[in-house]
N, C-alpha and C positions, 0 to 999 in steps of 0.2 A: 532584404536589406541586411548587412553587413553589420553588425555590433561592432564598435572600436575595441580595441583592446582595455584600455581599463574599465571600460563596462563589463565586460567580460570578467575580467578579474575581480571587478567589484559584486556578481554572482557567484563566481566560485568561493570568494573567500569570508565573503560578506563585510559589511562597510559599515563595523563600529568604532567605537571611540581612540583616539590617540592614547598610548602606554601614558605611565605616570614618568615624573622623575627615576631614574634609577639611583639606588642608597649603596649601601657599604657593599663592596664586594662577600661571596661568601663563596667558601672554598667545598670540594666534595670529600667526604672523610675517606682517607686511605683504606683500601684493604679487603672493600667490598666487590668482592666478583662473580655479578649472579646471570644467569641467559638471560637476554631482551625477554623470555616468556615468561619468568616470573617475575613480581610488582614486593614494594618495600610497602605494605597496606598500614600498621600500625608504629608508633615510635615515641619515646618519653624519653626523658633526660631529667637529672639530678646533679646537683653542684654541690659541692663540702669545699665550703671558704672559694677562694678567688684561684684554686690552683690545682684542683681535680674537679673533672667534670666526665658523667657517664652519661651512656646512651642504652637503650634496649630496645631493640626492634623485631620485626615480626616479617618475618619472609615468606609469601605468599607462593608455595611450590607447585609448578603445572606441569604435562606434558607438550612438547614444542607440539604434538597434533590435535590437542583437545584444550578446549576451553576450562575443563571442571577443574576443580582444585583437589590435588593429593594432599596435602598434609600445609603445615603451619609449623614454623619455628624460628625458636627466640634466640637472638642473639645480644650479645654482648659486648662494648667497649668503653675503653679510659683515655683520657688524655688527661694530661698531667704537662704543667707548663715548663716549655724547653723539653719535653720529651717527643710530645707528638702522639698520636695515638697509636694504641694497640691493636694488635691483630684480630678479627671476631673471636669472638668466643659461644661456645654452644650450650645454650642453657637448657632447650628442653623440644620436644617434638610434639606435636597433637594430632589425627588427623580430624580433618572439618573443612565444611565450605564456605565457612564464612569468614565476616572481618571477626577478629576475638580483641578485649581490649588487653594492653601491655600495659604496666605501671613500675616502677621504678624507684628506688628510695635509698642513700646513704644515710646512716644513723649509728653513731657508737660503735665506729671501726667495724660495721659490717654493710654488705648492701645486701639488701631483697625485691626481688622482682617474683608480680602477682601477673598471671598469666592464665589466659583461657575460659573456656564458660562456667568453671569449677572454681573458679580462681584458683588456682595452684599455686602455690608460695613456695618459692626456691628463696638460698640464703647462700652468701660467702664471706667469709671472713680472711680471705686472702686477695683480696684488691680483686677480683675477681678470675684469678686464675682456676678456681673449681669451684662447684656450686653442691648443695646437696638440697632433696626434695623434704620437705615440712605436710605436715595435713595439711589438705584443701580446705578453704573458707566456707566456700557454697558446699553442701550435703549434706544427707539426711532429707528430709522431704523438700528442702531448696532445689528447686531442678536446672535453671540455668542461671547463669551471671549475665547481665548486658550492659555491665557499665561498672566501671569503680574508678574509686581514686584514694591517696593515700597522705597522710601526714604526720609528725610526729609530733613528741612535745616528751621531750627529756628524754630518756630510754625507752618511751612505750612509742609504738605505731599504732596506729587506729588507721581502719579501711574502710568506706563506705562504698557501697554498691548496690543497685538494684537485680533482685532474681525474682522471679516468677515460684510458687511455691505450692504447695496441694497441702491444702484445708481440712480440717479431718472428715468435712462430708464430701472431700473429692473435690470440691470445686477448685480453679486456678486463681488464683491471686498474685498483686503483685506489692511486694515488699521491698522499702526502703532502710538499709542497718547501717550500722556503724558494728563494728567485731574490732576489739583490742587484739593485734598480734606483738609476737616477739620471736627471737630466736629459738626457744621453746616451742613455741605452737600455737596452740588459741587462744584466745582470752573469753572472755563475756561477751555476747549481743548484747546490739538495742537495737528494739525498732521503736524506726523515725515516724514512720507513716506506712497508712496500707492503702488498696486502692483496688477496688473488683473488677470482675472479668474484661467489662467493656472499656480499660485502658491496659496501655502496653508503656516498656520501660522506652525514657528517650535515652540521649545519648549520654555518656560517661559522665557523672557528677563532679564537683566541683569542692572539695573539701577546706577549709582554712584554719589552720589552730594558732592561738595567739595567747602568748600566758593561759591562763585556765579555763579561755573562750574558745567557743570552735563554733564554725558556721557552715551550714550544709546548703550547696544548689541546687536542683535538681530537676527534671522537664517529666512527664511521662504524654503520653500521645494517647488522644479519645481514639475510638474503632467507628465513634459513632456518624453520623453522615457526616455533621459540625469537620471530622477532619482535622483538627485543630490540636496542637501540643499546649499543654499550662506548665510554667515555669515555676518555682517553689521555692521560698528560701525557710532555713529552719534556723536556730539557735539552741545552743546550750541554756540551763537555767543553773548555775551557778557549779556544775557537774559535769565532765564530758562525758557523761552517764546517763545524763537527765536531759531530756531535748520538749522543748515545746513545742506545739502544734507548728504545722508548715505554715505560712502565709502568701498567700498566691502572688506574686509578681508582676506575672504577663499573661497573656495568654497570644499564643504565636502562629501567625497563620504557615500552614505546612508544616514539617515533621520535627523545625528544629537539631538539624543536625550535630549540633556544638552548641556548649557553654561554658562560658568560665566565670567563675569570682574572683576577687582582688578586694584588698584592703590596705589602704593607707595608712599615713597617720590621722588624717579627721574623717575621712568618709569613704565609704564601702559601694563598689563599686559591679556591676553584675552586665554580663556582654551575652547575647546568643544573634544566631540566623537564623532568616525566616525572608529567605531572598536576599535581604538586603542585612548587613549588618547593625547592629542596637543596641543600645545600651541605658542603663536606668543607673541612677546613684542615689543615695544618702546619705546624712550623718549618721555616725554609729549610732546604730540604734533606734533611727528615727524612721518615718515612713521612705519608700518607694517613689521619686518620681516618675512623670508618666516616659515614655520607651520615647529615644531618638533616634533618629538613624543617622549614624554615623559615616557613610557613604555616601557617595553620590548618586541622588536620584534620576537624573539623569536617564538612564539607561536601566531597563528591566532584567538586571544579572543577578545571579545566586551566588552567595558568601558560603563559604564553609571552613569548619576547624578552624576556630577564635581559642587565643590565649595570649592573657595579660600577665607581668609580673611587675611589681609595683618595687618603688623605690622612697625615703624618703619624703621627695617633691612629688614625683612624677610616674608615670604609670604608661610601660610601654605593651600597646598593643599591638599584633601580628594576626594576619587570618590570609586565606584564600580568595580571591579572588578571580569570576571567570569570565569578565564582561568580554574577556578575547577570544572565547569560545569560537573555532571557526563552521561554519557552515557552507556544505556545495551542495547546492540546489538541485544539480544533475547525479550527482552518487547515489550508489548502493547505502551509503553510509553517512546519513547529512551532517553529523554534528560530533566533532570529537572534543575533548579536553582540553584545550589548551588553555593553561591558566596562569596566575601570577600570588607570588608571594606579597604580600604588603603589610605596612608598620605603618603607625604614629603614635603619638605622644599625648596625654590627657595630664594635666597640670591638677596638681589638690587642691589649688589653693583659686581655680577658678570657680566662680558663679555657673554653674550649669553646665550642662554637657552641650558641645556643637558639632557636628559635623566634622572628622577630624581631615589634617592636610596630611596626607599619605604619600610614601615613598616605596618605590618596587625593591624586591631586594633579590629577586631571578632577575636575568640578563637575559634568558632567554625564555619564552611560553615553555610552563614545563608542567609535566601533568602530575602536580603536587597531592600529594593524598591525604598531607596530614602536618601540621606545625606545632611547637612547642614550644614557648619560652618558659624562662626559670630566670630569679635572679641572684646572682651574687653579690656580695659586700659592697661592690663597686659598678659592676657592668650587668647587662643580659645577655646568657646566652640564647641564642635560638638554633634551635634545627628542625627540619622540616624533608618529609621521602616524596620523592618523585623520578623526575628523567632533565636531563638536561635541555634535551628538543624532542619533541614530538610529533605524530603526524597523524595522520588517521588511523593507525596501525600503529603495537607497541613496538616493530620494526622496522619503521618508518624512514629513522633514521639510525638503525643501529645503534640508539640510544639503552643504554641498558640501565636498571633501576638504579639510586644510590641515596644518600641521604648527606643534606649539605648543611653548613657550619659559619656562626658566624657570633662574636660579639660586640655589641653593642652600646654605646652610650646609654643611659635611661632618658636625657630627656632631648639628645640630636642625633640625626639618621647618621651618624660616624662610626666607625668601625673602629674595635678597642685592641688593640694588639697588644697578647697577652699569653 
């Protein structure tokens, strides 16, 4: 018997849910021209006021005949309004075969981007026309970085990160700090938490400093059968020197790929994936509601790289989304990436967290790796690396990597031209 054709098609391509609304356009930043075989795997952005805005990203270099990864490097750019962005710029080289995290920070006319499993800390105090290298963060008996994040609070930077560390009997542990940087070099640790052999660090923490308060998020991942990542939040005790005990969160079934914090004006707000997207709030200060999901359940898809940046009212979230994942049932290759950017809106001054109403902000399935929002005085910007279209193959469609741009309203899916 003869299968019609949209059955047909409806096995090769598989037969999930209708796209969402599509939201603001967003453009791809000039100037990026890398072969379809290398991927844009990491990227962070920094705003100073409503009219410089920076990016750092991380360029995943292969050979067109082999899969493995040669080397890692960071790059650089500005936009500045009415000018448009600049050219890359080349911060630093590593080699390694993994993803490393990039973090990024404008601070008192100069910018620093932490880079690598050492955290390496470069500086420029030329808009970023040249950079120069500062001591690494992680060393001495810290042996690797797998996750940081960064904030400031008047001329100092503080960096938090999780590294893996040897014990003076040898054993491996895994350690949670905060390390004050500047232009200078290092400041003091602290450690936030510790946590033995039979857990591993999650993904990049989540840092927030607010006047003389600073709040730390953070996931690490059991080894043990359970499987299972626990999520952490800590505080300052009247010091950003002085942190008390973590207090557990969530605990999240699968590894937790992404978290972020956010903080309003009355209540504090904390988002990760664990398949589906989640979210828990409170009043400053106050307990943890229990985790919602914010997604539709609907359909059994995986969320990844969640980030909010809060405004005033309202609180815009952005993440990945892959419920368009295709699948051909007769390939070599059942299942590629094809996935979707997505945003909504969480109001402060609502009674509980619900389910939020999401809007696309890819035009077309792109196989995004990674999103970032930040906010400015007035708007959000967001950028997020991926391909325009995609296919089973990252030359599918002669797609080659980039990383795309776009501002935002804080509390409607409208594009802010700026």
């Amino acid at each position: 018997m003869r299968l019609p054709t949209f059955l047909l098609l409806g096995l090769m391509l598989g037969c999930g849910p209708a796209r969402l609304p599509a939201g603001p356009d967003a453009d791809p930043i000039p100037g990026i021209t890398l072969p379809v075989y290398h991927s844009i795997d990491e990227v962070d952005l920094c705003v100073a006021g409503d009219s410089l805005t920076c990016v750092a990203w991380v360029e995943t270099v292969r050979d067109s005949t082999s899969p493995f990864v040669k080397s890692l490097r960071v790059f650089f750019q500005r936009r500045t309004t009415g000018a448009g962005w600049t050219i890359p710029v080349l911060v630093a080289e590593e080699k390694g075969s993994s993803r490393l995290p990039v973090r990024i920070i404008s601070n008192e006319g100069s910018i620093h981007v932490f880079f690598g499993k050492h955290l390496r800390h470069f500086i420029s105090t030329d808009s970023g026309r040249s950079w120069r290298e500062l001591d690494a963060v992680c060393s001495g008996t810290q042996l690797i970085a797998s996750g940081c994040d960064v904030a400031a609070r008047g001329d100092e930077l503080f960096l938090a990160y999780l590294a893996r560390e040897r014990a003076s009997d040898g054993a491996i542990q895994l350690g949670v700090w905060i390390c004050a940087v500047s232009g200078e070099g290092l400041g003091a640790r602290t450690l936030v938490a510790r946590f033995d052999a039979t857990y591993s660090a999650g993904p990049c923490p989540s840092l927030c400093i607010q006047d003389s308060a600073a709040t730390l998020l953070f996931a690490v991942r059991s080894s043990t059968a359970s499987q299972k990542a626990k999520v952490f939040c800590s505080r300052t005790n009247g010091s950003i020197r002085l942190w008390l005990p973590p207090r557990e969160v969530s605990q999240v079934r699968g590894q937790a790929p992404s978290i972020a914090y956010a903080r309003s004006q009355r209540k504090e707000f904390a988002f990760y994936n664990a398949w589906g997207l989640y979210g828990v709030e409170r009043q400053v200060g106050g307990d943890w509601s229990a985790p919602v999901l914010l997604n539709s359940a609907q359909h059994d898809y995986r969320t990844e790289s969640v980030s909010v940046a809060c405004g005033k009212e309202y609180c815009r979230l952005v993440w990945i989304d892959s419920r368009f994942t295709r699948r051909d049932v007769a390939g070599e290759y059942p299942e590629w990436a094809n996935n979707d950017v997505l945003t909504g809106v969480l109001a402060d001054a609502a009674s509980g967290m619900v389910p939020l109403k999401a809007t696309r902000l890819t035009s077309d399935l792109a196989m995004a790796t990674r999103v970032v929002a930040r906010a400015s005085p007035s708007a959000v910007c967001v950028v997020w690396a991926g391909r325009a279209k995609v296919g089973k193959f990252l030359d599918s469609f002669h797609s080659r990597p980039a990383l795309f741009f776009t501002v935002m309203s804080f509390d409607s899916p409208h594009r802010v031209d700026r």
